[in-house]
C-alpha positions in Angstrom: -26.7 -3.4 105.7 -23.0 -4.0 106.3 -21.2 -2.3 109.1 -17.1 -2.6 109.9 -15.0 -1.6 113.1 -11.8 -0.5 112.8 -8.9 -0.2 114.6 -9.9 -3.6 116.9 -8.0 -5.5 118.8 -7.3 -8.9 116.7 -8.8 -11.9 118.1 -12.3 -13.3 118.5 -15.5 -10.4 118.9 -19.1 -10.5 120.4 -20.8 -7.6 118.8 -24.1 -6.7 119.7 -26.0 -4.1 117.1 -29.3 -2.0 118.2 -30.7 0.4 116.2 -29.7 4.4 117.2 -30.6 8.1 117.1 -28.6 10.9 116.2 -28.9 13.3 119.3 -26.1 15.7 118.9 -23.7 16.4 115.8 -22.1 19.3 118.2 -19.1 18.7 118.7 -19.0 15.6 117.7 -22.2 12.8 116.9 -23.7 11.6 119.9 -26.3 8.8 119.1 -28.6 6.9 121.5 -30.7 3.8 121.4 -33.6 4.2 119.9 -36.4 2.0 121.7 -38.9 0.0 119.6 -40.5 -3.4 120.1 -40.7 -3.3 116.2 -36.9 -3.1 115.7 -34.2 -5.8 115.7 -31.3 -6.1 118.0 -29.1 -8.5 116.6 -26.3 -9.9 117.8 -23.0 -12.4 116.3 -19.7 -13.5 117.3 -16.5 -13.3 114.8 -12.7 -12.7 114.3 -11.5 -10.1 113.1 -10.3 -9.6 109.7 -7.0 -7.8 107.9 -9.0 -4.5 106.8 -8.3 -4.2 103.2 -10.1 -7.4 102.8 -13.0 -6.6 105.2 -14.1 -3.2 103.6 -14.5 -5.3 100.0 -16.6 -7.9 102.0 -20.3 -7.1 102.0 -23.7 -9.0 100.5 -24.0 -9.1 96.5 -20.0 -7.7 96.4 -17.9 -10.4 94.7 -14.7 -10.2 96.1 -12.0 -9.5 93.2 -14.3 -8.9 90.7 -13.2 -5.2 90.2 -9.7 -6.6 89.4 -10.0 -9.1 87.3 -12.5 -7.1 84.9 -10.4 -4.5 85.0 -7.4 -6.4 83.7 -9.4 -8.5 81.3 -10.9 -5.4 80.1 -7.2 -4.2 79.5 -6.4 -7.1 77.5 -9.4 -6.9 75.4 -8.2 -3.3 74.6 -4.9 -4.4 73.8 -6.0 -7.0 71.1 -8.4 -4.4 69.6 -5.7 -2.0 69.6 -2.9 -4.7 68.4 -5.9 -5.2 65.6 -6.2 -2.4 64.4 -2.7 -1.0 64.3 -1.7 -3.5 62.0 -4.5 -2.6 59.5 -3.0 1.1 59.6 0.4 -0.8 59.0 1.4 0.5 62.6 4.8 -1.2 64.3 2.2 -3.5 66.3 4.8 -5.0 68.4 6.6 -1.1 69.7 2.9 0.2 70.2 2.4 -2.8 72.4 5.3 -2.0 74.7 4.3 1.7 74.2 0.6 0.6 75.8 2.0 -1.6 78.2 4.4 1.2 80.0 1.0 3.9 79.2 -1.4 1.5 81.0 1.6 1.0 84.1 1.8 4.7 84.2 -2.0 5.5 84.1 -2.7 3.4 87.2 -0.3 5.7 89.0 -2.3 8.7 87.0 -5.3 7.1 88.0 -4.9 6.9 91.7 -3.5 10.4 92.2 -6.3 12.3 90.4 -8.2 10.3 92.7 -6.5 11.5 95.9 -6.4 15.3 94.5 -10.2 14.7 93.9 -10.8 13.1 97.5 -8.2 14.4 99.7 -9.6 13.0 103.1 -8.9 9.2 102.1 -5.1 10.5 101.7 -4.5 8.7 104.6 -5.8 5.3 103.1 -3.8 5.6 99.9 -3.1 1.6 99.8 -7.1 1.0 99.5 -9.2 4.0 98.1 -10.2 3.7 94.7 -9.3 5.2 91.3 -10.2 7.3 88.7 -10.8 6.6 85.3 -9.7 10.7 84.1 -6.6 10.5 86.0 -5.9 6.9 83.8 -7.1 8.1 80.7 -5.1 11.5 81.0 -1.9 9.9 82.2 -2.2 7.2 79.2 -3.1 10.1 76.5 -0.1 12.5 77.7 2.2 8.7 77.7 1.6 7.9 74.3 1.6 11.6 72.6 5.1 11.6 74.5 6.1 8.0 73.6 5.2 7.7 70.1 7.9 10.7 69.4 10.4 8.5 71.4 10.0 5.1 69.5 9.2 7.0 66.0 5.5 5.7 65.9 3.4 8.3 63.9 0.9 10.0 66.9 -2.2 10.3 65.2 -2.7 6.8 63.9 -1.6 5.1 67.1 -3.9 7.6 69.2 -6.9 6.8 66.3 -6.0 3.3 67.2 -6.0 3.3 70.8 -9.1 5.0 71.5 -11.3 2.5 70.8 -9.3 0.1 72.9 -9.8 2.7 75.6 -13.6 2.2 75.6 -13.6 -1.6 75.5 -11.1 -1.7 78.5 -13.9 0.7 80.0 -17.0 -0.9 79.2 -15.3 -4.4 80.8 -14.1 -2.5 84.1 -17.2 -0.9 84.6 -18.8 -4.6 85.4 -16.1 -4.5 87.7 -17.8 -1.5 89.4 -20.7 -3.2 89.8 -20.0 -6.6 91.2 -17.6 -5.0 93.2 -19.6 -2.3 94.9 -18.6 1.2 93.6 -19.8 3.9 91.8 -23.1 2.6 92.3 -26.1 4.9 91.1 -29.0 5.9 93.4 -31.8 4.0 95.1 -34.4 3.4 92.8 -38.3 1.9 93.4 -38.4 1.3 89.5 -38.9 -2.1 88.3 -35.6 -1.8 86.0 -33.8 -1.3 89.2 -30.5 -3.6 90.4 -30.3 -4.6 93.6 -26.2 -3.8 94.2 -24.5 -2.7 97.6 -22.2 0.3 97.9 -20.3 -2.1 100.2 -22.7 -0.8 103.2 -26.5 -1.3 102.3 -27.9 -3.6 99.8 -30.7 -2.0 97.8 -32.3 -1.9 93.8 -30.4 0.8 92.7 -30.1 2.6 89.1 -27.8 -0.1 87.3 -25.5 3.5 86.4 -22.8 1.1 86.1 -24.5 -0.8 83.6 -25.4 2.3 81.5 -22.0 3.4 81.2 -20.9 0.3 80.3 -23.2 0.1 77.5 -22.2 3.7 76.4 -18.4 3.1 76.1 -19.0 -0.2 74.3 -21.2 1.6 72.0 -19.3 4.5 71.3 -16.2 1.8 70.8 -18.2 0.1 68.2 -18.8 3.4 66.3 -15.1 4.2 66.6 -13.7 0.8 65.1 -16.0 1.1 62.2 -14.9 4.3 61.4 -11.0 3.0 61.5 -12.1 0.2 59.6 -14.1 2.6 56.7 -11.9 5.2 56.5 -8.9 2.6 56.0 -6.0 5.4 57.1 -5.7 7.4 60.2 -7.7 10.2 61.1 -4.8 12.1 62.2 -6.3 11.6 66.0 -9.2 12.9 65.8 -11.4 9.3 65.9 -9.5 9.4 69.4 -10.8 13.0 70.3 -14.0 12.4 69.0 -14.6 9.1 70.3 -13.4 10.0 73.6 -15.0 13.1 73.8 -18.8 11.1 72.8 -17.7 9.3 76.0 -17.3 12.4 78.6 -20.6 13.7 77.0 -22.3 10.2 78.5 -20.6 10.2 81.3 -21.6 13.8 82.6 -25.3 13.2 81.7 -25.1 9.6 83.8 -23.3 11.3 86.6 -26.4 12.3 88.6 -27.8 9.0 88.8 -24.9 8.1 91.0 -25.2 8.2 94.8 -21.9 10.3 95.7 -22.7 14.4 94.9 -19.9 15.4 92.7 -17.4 17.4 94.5 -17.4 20.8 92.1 -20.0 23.4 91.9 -20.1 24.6 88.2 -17.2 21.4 87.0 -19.9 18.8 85.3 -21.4 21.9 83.4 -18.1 23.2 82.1 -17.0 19.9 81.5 -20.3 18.5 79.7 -20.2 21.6 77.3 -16.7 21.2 76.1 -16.9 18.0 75.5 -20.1 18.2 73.1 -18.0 21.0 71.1 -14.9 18.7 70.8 -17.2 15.7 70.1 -18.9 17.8 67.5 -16.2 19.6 65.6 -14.0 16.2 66.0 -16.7 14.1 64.0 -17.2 17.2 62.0 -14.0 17.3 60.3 -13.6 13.7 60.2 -17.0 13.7 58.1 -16.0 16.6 55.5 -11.6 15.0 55.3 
C-alpha cells in the first residue's frame, strides 16, 4: 500500500503510520486509531519529493513506462501506416506530416475529453491522465480536415490509418500497466496480475493486458484486409476496424476498478458500435 502527503513543507520527514477507523463522514471524515496487537504501526524517515514525480512512484510501477510505450507505440503506427499508404500509392511523405500534426493535436484532444470526463482533477491539469476517445476523435476529425487541405484522397488514408491506430493502442496499453492505470479489479483467480493502481499492490484482472490483445488483434484483421483488397475501402476498414475496437472495449470496461461515470453511456455506446462494426464489415464484404 502506497500513501502520499501533499502540500508538505520541503525538507526531511518522520512519518509515523497506524492503522485507522472511519468514525464520522459528517461533515467531513473523522478517523481514529484503531487498536490491535495484530496490526502494524510502522514508521520511516524521508525527504520530500517534487509531486508529479511522487504520485508515479509506487511498488511494481515503473517510472516512465507509460511514456515511452506510448511513443514507441506511435512510431510503430506510423511505419504501419507509412507501409501501407504506399501500397495504396498514397503521398507517404504528406500523410506523414498529416499524422504527425493529427497525433500533436490529439494529445491536446486527449487531455480535454479527459478533463470534461473528470472535472474535479481540473485543478491538476499538468498531471491527470488522458483519454484515448478524446485522441482518437481529435486525430479522426484532423485528418478528415487535413487530407482536403494537402489534396490526399480521405478514405484511403483514413483505411490506412486505422490500423496504425490500434497498434499505437495495443503498445500504450502496456504502458497502462507498468505504469499503474486503468487497472482492472482485484481478482483471487490464479490468471490474476499482481499491478498497483499507484496506491495498493494486489493480483488484479490483467484488463490492460486484454485490451491490448484486442487492438492488436483487431489491427491484424484490419491490415490483411488492406493488404487483400489491394485498393481502399473508401474508409470504411477505418469505421469498421475502429468500431470492432469500441465493441471490446465496452465489454472489458467492467473489469476495471473505476465505475464509469454515465448511467445508460456504455449501453448506448456498446450498441452503436456493434451496428457500425456490423454494417461497416458488411459492405466491405458484398463491394
Amino acid at each position: 500500500m502506497t500513501t502520499r502527503i501533499t502540500d508538505a513543507e520541503e525538507g526531511t520527514w518522520d512519518v509515523q503510520a497506524w492503522p485507522v477507523t472511519l468514525v464520522s463522514d459528517e461533515p467531513t471524515q473523522q478517523w481514529a486509531v484503531h487498536e490491535d496487537p495484530l496490526l502494524p504501526v510502522s514508521s520511516v524517515s524521508g525527504r520530500t519529493l517534487y509531486a508529479p514525480v511522487t504520485l508515479v512512484l509506487a511498488p511494481g510501477v515503473v517510472m516512465g513506462a507509460w511514456p515511452a510505450l506510448v511513443s514507441l507505440g506511435a512510431l510503430l503506427g506510423v511505419g504501419v501506416q507509412a507501409f501501407l499508404a504506399g501500397r495504396l500509392g498514397l503521398p507517404v511523405g504528406r500523410v506523414a506530416l498529416l499524422t504527425l500534426i493529427a497525433c500533436l493535436l490529439g494529445l491536446v484532444g486527449a487531455k480535454t475529453y479527459y478533463l470534461s470526463t473528470h472535472p474535479h482533477e481540473r485543478k491538476r491539469i499538468l498531471t491527470v491522465g488522458m483519454s484515448v476517445q478524446g485522441f482518437v476523435i481529435t486525430v479522426g476529425l484532423t485528418l478528415l480536415l487535413g487530407s482536403r487541405a494537402l489534396s490526399i484522397p480521405t478514405g484511403p488514408l483514413l483505411d490506412v490509418t486505422g490500423p496504425a491506430l490500434l497498434l499505437g493502442m495495443a503498445v500504450g496499453r502496456l504502458g497502462c500497466l507498468l505504469g499503474g492505470c486503468c487497472v482492472g479489479r482485484p481478482t483471487r483467480s490464479r490468471w490474476g496480475v499482481w499491478s498497483s493502481n499507484r496506491r495498493i499492490g494486489v493480483r488484479r484482472i490483467p484488463v490492460q493486458l486484454l485490451e491490448s490483445a484486442t487492438a492488436l488483434l483487431i489491427c491484424v484483421a484490419a491490415v490483411s484486409t488492406v493488404l487483400t483488397i489491394g485498393v481502399s475501402g473508401g474508409g470504411l476498414v477505418f469505421l469498421a476496424s475502429l468500431a470492432t475496437y469500441t465493441t471490446g472495449r465496452q465489454l472489458l470496461f467492467p473489469l476495471r476498478e473505476l465505475p464509469r461515470t454515465t448511467t445508460y453511456g456504455r449501453q448506448v455506446m456498446l450498441v452503436t458500435s456493434l451496428v457500425v462494426a456490423f454494417a461497416a464489415a458488411g459492405v466491405l464484404l458484398v463491394r
